[in-house]
N, C-alpha and C positions, 0 to 999 in steps of 0.2 A: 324510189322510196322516200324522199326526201318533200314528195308530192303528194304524198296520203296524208288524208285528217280522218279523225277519225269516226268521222260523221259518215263517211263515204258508202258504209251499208247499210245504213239504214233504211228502213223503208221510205221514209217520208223524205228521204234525199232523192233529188232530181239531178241526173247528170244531162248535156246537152252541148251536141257539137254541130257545128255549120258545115257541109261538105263541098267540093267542087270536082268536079269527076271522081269520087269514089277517095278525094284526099280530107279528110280533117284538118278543118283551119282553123276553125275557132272553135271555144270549150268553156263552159261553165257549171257551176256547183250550185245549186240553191236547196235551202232548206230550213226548215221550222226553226225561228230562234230571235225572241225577244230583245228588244233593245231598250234600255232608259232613256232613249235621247228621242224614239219616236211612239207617238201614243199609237196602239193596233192591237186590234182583237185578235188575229191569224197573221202574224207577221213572219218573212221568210227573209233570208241569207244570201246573200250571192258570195263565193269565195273562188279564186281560183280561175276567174276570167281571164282568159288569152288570147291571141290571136297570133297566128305565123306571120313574120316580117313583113312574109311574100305576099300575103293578102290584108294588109292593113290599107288604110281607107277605100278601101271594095263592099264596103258595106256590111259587111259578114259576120262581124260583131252584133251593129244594128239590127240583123234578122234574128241572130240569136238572141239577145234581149225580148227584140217583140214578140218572138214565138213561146219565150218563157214566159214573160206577161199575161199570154194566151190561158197558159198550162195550169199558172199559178191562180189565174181567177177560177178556171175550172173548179180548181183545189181547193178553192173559196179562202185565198187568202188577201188579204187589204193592203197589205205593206211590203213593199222590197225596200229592203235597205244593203248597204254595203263600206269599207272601208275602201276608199275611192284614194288610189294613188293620186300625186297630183297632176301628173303630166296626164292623167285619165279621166278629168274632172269636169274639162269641155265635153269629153264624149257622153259622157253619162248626162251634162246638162242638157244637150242637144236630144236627148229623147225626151225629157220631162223630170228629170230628178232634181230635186234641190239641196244644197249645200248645208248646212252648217258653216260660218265663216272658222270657226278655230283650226289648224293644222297641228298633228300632232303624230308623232315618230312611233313607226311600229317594227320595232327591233328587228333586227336584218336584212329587213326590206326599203324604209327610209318614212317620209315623207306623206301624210294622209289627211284626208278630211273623210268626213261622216258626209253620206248620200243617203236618200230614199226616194221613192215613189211610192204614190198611192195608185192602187188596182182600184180601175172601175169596170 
């Protein structure tokens, strides 16, 4: 419970998991939602990104990203953006997002910076 937002039914929310023999490793949320720090005509969310311990640097993240990138142009949207933990700011550079330098604390979870990508 503690893990629902409440964006989670809507239609234009995209849920999306990486599997490895039939086990969910990694999971993400993306969806419709403007930001003032990035200019975008169809701009989309990423919330909710994870990956199990057990499969972290397996790539499994990186597939999930690129497959949503896929989804999302489909969708005809221009912009992923997201609140990028810090300890999570390499991985997100490493596909092509870029930073904002400000860090700034997002209550009970800690430490963040602003990321996006542009869809081409």
């Amino acid at each position: 419970e503690d893990c629902i937002l409440a964006i989670d039914g809507l239609p234009e929310t995209m849920h999306m998991g990486a599997e490895v023999n039939g086990e969910i490793c990694s999971i993400g949320t993306f969806y419709p939602e403007s930001s003032p720090k990035v200019n975008a005509h169809a701009p989309y969310r990423l919330r909710a990104m994870a990956t199990h311990p057990d499969f972290r640097r397996q790539h499994m993240g990186e597939r999930l990203i690129r497959e949503a990138l896929e989804e999302l142009q489909n969708k005809g949207a221009d912009v992923l953006w997201c609140d990028a933990r810090l300890k999570a700011v390499p991985f997100y550079a490493s596909l092509g997002f870029h930073a904002l330098p400000e860090v700034y604390d997002v209550p009970n979870i800690g430490p963040h910076q602003f990321m996006w990508i542009h869809i081409k």
